[in-house]
N, C-alpha and C positions, 0 to 999 in steps of 0.2 A: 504494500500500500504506500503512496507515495505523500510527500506533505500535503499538498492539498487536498487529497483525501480523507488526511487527519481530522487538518482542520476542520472539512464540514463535519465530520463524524462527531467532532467537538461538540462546536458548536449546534447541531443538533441534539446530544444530550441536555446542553446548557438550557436549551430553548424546552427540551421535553419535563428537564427537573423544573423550570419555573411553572408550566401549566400545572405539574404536580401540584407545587407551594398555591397556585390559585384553585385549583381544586379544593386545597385544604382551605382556605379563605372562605372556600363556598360551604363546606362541610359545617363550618364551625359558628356561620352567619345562619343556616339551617338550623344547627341546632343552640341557636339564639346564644352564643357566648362571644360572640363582636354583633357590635349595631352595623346598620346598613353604613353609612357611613365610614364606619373603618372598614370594613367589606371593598367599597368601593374605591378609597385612599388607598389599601393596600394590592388592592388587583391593579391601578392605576400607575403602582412603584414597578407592579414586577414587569406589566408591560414594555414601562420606558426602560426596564433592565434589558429586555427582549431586544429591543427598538437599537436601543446604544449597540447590545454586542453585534447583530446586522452588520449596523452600517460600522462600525470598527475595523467588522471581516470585511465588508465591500469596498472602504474605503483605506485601507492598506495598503 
């Protein structure tokens, strides 16, 4: 497998653990232990976490 392979292979993890962490966001706003509110602040972080590593890898 060569580097750029890597890479996406990375970053594709990266991107698949943050849906996790907003999965759990949602889990935990379901069973009513964050408000809507941080629900939404924090699905909001992990995005632009998403958004940053992207364009990081695109723009390298």
């Amino acid at each position: 497998m060569d580097k750029n392979e890597q890479k996406k292979k990375i970053m594709l993890h990266n991107v698949k653990n943050s849906l996790g962490v907003i999965l759990g966001y949602t889990e935990a706003h379901n069973d009513e232990l964050i408000t809507k509110e941080e629900l939404d602040e924090r699905i909001n972080e992990e995005i632009q976490e998403i958004v940053s590593m992207i364009k990081d890898e695109i723009y390298k």
